[in-house]
KOLGU-4560 file (N, C-alpha, C; in nm, 3 decimals, padded with zeros to 5 digits):
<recs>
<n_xx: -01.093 n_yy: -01.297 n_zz: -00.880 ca_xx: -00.974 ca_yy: -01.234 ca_zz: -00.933 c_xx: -00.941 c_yy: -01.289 c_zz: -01.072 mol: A seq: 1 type: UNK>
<n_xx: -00.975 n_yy: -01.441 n_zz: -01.083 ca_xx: -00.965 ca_yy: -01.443 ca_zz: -01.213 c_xx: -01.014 c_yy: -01.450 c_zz: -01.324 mol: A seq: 2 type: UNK>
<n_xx: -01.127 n_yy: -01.383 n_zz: -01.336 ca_xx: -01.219 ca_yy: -01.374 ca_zz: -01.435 c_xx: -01.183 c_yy: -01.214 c_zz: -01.480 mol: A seq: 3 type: UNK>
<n_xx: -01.159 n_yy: -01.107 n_zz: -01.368 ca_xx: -01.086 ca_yy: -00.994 ca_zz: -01.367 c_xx: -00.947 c_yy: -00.996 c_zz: -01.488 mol: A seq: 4 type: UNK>
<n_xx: -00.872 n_yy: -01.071 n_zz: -01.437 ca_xx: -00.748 ca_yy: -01.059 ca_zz: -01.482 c_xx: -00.766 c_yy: -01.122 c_zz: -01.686 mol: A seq: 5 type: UNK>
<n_xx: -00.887 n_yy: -01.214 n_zz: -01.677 ca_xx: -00.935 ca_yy: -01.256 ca_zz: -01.812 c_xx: -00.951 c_yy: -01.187 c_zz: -01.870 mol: A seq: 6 type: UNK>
<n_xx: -01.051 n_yy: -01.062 n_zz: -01.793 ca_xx: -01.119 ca_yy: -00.994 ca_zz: -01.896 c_xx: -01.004 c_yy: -00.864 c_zz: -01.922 mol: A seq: 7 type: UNK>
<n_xx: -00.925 n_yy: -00.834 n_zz: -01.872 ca_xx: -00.826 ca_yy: -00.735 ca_zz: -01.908 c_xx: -00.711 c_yy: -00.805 c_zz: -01.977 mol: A seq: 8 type: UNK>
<n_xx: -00.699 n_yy: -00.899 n_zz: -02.000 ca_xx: -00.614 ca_yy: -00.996 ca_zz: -02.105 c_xx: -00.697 c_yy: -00.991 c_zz: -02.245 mol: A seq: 9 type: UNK>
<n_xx: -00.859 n_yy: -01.017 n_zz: -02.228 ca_xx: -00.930 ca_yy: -00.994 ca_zz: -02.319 c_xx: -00.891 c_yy: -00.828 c_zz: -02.424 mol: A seq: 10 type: UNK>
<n_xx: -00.933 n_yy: -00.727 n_zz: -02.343 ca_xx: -00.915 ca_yy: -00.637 ca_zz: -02.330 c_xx: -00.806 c_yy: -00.614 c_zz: -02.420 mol: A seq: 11 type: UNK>
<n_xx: -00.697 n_yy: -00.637 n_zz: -02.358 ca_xx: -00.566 ca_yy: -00.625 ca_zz: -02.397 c_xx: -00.519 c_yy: -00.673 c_zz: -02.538 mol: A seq: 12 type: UNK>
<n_xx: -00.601 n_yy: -00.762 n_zz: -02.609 ca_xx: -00.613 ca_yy: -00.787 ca_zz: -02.745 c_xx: -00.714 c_yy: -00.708 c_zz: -02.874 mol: A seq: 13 type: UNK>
<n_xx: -00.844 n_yy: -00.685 n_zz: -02.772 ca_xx: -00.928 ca_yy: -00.616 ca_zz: -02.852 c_xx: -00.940 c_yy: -00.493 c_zz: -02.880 mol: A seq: 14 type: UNK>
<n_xx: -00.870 n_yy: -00.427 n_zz: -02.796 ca_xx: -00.850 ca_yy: -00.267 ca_zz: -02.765 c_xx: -00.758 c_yy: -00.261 c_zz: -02.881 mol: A seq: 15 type: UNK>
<n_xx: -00.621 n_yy: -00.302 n_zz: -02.916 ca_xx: -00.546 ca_yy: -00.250 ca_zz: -03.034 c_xx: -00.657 c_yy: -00.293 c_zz: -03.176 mol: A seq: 16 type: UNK>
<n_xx: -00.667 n_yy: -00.403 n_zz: -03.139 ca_xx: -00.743 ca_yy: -00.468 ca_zz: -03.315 c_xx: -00.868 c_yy: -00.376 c_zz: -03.366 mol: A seq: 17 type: UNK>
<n_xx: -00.949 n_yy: -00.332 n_zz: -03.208 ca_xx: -01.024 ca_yy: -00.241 ca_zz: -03.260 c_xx: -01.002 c_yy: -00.113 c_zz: -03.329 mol: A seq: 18 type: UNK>
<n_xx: -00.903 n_yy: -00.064 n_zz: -03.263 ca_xx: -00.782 ca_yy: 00.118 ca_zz: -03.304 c_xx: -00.776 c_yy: 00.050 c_zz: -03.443 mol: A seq: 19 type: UNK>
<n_xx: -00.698 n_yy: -00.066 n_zz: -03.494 ca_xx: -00.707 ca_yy: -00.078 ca_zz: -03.620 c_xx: -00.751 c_yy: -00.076 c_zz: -03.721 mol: A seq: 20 type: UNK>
<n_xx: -00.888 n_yy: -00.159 n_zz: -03.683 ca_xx: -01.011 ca_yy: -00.145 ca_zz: -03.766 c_xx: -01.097 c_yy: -00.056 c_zz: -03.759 mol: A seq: 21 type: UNK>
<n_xx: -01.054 n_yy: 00.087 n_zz: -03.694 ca_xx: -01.171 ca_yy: 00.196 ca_zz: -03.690 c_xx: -01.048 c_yy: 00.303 c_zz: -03.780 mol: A seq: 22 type: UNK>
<n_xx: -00.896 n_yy: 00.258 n_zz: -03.764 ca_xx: -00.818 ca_yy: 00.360 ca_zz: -03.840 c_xx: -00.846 c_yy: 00.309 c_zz: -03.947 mol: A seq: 23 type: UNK>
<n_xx: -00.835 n_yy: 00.170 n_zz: -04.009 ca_xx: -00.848 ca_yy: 00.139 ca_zz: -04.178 c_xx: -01.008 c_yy: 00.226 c_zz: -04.220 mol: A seq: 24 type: UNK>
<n_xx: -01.110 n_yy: 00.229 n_zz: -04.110 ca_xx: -01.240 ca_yy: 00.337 ca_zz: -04.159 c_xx: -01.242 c_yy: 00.430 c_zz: -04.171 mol: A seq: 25 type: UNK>
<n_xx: -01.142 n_yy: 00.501 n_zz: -04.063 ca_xx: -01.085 ca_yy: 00.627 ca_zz: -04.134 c_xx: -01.016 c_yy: 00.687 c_zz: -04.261 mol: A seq: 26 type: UNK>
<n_xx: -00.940 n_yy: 00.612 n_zz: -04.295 ca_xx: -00.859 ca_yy: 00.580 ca_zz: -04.395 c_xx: -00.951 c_yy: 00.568 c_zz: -04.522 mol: A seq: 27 type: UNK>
<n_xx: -01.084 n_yy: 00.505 n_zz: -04.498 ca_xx: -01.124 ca_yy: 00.495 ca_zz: -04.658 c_xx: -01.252 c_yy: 00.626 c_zz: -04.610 mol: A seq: 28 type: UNK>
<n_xx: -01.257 n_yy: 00.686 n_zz: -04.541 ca_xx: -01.403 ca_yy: 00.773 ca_zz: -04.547 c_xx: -01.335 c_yy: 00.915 c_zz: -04.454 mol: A seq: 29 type: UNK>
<n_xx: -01.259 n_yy: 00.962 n_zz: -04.377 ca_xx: -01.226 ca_yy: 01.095 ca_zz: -04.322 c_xx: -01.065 c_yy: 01.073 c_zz: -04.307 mol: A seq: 30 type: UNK>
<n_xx: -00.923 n_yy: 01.085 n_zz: -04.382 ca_xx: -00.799 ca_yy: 01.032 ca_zz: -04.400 c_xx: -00.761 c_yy: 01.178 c_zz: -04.311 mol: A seq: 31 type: UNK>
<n_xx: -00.799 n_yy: 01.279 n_zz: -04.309 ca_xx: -00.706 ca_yy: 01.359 ca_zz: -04.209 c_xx: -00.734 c_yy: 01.341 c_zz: -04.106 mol: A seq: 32 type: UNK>
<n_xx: -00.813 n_yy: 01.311 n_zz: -04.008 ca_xx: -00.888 ca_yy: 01.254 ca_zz: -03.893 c_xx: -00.774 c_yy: 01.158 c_zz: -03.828 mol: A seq: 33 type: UNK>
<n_xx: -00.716 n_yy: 01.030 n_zz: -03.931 ca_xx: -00.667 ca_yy: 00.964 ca_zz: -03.894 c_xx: -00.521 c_yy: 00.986 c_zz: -03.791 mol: A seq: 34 type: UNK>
<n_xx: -00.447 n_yy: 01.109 n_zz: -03.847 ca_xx: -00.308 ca_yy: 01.143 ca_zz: -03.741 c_xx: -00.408 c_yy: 01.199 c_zz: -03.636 mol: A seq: 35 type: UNK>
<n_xx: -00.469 n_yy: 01.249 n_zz: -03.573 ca_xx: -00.575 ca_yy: 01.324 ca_zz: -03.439 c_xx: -00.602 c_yy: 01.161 c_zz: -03.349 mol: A seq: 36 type: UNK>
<n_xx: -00.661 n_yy: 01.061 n_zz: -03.477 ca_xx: -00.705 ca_yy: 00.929 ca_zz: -03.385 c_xx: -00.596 c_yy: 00.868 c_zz: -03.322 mol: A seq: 37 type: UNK>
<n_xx: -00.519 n_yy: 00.870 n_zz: -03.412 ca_xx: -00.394 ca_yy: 00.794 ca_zz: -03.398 c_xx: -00.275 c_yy: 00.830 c_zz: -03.244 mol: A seq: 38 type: UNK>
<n_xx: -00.316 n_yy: 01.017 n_zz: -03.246 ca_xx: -00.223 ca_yy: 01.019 ca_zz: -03.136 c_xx: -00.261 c_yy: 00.988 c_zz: -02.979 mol: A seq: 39 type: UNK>
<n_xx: -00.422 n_yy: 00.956 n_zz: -02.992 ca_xx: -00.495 ca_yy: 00.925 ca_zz: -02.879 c_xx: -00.464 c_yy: 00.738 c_zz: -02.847 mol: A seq: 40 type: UNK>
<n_xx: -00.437 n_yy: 00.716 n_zz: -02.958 ca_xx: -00.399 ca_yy: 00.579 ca_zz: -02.940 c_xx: -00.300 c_yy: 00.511 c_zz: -02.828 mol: A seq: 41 type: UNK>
<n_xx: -00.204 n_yy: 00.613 n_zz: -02.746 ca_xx: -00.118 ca_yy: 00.540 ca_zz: -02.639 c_xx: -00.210 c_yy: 00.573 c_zz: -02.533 mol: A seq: 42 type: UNK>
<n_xx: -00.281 n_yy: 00.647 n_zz: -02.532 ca_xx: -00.403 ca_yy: 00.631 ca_zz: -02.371 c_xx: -00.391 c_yy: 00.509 c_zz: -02.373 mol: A seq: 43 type: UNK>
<n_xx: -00.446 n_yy: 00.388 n_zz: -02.473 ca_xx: -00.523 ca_yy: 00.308 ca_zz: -02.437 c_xx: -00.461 c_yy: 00.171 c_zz: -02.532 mol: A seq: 44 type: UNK>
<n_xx: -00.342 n_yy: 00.185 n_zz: -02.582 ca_xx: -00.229 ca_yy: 00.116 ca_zz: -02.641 c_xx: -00.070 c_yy: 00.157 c_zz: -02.609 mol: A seq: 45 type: UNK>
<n_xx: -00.047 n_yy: 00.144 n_zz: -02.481 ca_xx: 00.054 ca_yy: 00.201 ca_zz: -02.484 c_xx: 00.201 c_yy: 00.138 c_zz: -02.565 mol: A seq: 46 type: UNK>
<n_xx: 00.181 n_yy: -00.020 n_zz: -02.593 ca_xx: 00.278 ca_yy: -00.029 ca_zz: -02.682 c_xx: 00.270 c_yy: -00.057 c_zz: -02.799 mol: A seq: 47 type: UNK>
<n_xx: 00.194 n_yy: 00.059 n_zz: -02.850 ca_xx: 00.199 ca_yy: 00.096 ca_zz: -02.963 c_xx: 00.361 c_yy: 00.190 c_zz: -03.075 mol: A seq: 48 type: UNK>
<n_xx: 00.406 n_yy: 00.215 n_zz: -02.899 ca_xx: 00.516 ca_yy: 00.304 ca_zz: -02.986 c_xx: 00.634 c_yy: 00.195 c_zz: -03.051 mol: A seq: 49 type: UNK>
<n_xx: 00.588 n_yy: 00.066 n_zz: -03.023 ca_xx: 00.679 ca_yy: -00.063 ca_zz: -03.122 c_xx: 00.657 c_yy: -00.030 c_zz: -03.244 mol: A seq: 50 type: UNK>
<n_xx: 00.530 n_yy: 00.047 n_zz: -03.302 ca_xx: 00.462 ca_yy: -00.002 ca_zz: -03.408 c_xx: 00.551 c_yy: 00.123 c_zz: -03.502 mol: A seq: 51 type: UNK>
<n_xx: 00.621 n_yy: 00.227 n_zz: -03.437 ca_xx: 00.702 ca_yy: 00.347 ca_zz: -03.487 c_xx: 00.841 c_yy: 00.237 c_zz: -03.570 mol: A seq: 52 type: UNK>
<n_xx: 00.886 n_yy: 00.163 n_zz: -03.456 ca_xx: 00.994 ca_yy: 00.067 ca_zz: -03.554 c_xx: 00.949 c_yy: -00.018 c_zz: -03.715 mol: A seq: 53 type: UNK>
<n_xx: 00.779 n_yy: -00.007 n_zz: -03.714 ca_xx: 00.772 ca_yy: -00.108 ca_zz: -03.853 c_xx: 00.759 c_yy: 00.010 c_zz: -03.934 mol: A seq: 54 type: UNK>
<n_xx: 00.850 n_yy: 00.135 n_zz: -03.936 ca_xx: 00.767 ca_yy: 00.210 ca_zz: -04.049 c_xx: 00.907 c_yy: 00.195 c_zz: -04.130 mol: A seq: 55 type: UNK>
<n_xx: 00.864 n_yy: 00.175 n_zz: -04.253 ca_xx: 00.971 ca_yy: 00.147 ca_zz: -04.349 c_xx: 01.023 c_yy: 00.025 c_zz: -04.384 mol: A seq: 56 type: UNK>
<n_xx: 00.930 n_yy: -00.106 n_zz: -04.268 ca_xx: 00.977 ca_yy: -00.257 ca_zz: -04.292 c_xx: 00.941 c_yy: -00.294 c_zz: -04.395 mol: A seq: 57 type: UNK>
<n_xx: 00.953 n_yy: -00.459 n_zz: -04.405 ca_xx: 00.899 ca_yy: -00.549 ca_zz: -04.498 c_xx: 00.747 c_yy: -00.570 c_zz: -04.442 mol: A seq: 58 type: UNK>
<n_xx: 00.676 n_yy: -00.637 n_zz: -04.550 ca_xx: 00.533 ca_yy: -00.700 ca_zz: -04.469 c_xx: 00.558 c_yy: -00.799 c_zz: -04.371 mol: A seq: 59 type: UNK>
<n_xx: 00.643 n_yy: -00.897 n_zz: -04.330 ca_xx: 00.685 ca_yy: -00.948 ca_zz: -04.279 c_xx: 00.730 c_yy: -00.875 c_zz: -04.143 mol: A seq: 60 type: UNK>
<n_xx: 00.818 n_yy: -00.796 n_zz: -04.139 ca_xx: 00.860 ca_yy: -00.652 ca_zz: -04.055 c_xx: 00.756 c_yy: -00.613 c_zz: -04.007 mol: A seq: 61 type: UNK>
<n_xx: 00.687 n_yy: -00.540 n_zz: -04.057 ca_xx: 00.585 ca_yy: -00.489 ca_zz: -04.009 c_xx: 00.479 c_yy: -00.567 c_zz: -03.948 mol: A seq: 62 type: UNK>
<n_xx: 00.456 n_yy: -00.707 n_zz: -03.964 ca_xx: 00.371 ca_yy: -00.799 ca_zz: -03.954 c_xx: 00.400 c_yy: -00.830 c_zz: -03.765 mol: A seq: 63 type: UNK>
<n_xx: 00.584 n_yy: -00.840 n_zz: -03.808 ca_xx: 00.639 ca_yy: -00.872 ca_zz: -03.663 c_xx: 00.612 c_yy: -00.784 c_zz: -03.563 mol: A seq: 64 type: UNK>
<n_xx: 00.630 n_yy: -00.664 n_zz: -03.541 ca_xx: 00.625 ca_yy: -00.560 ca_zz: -03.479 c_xx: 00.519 c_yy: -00.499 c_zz: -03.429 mol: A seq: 65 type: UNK>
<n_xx: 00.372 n_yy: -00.578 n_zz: -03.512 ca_xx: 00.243 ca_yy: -00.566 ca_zz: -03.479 c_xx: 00.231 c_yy: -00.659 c_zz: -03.399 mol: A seq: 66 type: UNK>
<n_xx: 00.267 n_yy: -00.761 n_zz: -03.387 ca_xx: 00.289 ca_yy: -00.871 ca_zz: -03.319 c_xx: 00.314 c_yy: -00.839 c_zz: -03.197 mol: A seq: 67 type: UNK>
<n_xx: 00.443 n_yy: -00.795 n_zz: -03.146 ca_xx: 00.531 ca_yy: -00.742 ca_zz: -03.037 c_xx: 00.477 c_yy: -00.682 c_zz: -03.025 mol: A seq: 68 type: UNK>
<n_xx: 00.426 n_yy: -00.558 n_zz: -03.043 ca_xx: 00.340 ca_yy: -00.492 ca_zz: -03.022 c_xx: 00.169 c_yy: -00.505 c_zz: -02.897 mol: A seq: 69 type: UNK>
<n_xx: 00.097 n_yy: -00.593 n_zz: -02.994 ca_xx: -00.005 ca_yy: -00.705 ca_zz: -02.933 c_xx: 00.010 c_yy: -00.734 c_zz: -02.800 mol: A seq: 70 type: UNK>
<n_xx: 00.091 n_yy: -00.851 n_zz: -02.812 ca_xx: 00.144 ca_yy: -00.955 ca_zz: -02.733 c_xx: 00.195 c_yy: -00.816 c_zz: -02.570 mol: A seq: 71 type: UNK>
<n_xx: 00.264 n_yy: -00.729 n_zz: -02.634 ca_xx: 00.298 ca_yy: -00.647 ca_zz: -02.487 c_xx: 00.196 c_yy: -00.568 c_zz: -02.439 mol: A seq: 72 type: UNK>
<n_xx: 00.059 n_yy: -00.500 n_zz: -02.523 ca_xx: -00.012 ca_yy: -00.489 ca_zz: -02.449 c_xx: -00.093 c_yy: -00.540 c_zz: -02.401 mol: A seq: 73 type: UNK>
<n_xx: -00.115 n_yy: -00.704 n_zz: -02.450 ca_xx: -00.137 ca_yy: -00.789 ca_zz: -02.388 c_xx: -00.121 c_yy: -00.829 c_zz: -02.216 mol: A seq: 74 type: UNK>
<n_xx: 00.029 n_yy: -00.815 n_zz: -02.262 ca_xx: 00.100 ca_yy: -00.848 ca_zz: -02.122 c_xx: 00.098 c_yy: -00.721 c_zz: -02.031 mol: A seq: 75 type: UNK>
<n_xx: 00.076 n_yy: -00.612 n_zz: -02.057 ca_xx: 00.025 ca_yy: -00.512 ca_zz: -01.953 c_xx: -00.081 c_yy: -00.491 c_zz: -01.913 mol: A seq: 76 type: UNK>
<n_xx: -00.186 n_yy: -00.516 n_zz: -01.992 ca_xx: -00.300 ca_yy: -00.513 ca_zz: -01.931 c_xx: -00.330 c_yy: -00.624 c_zz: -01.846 mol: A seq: 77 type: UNK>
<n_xx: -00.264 n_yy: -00.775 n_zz: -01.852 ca_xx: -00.267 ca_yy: -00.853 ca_zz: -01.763 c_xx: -00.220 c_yy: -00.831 c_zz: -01.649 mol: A seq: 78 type: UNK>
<n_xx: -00.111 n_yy: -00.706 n_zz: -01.682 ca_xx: -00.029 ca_yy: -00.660 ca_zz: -01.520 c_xx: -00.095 c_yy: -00.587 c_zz: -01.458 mol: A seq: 79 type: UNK>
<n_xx: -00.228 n_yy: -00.507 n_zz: -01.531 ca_xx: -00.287 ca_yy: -00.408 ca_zz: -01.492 c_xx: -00.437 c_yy: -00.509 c_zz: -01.431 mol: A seq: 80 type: UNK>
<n_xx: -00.482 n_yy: -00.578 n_zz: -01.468 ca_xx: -00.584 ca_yy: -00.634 ca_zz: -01.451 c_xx: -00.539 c_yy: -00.771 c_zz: -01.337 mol: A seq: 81 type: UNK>
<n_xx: -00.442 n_yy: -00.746 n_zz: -01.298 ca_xx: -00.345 ca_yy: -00.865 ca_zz: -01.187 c_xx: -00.391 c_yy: -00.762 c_zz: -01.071 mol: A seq: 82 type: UNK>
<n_xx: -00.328 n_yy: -00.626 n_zz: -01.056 ca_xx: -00.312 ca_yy: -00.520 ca_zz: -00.987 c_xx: -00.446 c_yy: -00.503 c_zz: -00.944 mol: A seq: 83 type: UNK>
<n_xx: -00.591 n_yy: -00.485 n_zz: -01.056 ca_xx: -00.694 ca_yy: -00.465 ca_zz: -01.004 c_xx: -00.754 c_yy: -00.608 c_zz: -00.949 mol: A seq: 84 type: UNK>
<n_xx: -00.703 n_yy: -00.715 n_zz: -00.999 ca_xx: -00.828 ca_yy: -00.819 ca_zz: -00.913 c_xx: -00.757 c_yy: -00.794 c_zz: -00.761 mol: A seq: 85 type: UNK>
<n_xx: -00.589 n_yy: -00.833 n_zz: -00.761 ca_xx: -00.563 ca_yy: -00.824 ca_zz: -00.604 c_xx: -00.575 c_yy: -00.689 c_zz: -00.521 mol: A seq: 86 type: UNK>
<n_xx: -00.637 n_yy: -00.538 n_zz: -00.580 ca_xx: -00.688 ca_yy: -00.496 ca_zz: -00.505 c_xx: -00.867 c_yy: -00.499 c_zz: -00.477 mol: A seq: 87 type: UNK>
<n_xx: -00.908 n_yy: -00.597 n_zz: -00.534 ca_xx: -01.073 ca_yy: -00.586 ca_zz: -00.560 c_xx: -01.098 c_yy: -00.697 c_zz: -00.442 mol: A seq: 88 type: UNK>
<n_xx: -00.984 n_yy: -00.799 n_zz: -00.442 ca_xx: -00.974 ca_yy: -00.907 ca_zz: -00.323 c_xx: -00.979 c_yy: -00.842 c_zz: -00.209 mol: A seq: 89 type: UNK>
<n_xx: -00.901 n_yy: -00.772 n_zz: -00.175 ca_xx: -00.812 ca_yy: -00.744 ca_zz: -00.062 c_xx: -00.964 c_yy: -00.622 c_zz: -00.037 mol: A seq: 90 type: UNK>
<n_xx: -00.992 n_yy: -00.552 n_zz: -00.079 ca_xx: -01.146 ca_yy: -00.476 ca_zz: -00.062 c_xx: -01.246 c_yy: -00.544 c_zz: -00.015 mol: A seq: 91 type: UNK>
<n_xx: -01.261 n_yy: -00.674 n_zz: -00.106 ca_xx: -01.397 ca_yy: -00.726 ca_zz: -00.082 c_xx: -01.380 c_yy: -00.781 c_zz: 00.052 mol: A seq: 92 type: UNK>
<n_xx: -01.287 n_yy: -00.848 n_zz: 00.066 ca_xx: -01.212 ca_yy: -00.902 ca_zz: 00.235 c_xx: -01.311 c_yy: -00.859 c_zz: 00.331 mol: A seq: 93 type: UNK>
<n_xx: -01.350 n_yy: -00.959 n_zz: 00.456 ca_xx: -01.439 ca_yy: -00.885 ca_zz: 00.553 c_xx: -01.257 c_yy: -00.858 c_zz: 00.631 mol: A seq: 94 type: UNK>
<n_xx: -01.273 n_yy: -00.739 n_zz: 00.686 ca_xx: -01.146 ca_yy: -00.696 ca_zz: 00.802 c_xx: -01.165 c_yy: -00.782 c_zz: 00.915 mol: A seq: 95 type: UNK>
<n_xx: -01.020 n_yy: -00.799 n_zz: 00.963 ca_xx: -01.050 ca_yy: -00.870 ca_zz: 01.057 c_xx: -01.110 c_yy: -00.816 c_zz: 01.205 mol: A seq: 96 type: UNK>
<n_xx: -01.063 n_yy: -00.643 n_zz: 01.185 ca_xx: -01.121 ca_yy: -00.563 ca_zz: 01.288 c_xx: -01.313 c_yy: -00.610 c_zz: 01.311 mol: A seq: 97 type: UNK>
<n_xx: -01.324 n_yy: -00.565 n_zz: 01.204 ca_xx: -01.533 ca_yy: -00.559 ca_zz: 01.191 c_xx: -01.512 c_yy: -00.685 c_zz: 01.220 mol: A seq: 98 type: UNK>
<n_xx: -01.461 n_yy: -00.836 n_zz: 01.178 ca_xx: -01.531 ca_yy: -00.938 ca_zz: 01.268 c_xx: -01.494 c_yy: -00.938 c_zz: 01.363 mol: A seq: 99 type: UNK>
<n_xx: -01.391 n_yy: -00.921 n_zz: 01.428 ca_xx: -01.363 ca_yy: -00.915 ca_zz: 01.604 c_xx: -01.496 c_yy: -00.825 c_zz: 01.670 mol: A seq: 100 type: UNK>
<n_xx: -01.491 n_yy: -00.708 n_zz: 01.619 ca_xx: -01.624 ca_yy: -00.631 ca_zz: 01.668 c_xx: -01.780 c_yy: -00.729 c_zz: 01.655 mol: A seq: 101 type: UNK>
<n_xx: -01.790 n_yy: -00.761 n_zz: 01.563 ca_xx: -01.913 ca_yy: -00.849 ca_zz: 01.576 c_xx: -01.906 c_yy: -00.992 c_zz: 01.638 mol: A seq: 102 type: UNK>
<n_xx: -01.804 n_yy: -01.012 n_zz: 01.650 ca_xx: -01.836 ca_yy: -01.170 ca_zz: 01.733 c_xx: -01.810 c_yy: -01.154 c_zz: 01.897 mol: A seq: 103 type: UNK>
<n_xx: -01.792 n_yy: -00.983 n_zz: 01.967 ca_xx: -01.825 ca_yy: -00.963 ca_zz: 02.111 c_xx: -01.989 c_yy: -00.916 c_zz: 02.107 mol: A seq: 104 type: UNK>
<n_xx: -02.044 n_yy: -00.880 n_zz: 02.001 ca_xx: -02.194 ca_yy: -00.829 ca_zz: 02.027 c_xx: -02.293 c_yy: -00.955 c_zz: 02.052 mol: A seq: 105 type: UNK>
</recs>
């Protein structure tokens, strides 16, 4: 379970940084592309919609809010990757039915 919950913490950092660095490629080589990429971005960032509050900040502002941002889908995908190890446990589990059945055979 906890190598699970690692790798969706992992996850949970690389998934926005990547959206970033494939929008700044958009940005210098197909720029209308970029609002189409961008709205696919809460599938798989959902708190991204923090990132609606840095429009109009300081660099600083905006710096923060990417931050908050991060850090919460961070923290959901850890909630999400919590959710899948303790159901991947509770699966892998032998039942206690099937061993009662095999220890009368």
């Amino acid at each position: 379970m906890k190598r699970i919950l690692v790798a969706f913490l992992i996850l949970g950092c690389a998934v926005p940084l990547m959206l970033l660095l494939i929008q700044q490629v958009l940005l210098s080589t197909d720029p209308g592309r970029v609002s189409h990429f961008r709205a696919m971005w809460y599938y798989v960032w959902p708190a991204a919609v923090f990132l609606i509050a840095a429009a109009g900040a300081s660099l600083p502002g905006m710096l923060l809010f990417l931050g908050i941002a991060l850090i919460a889908n961070i923290l959901l995908y850890g909630l999400l990757g919590l959710v899948v190890g303790l159901c991947w446990m509770l699966m892998s589990r032998p039942s206690l039915s099937g061993a009662r059945t095999r220890s009368h055979h």
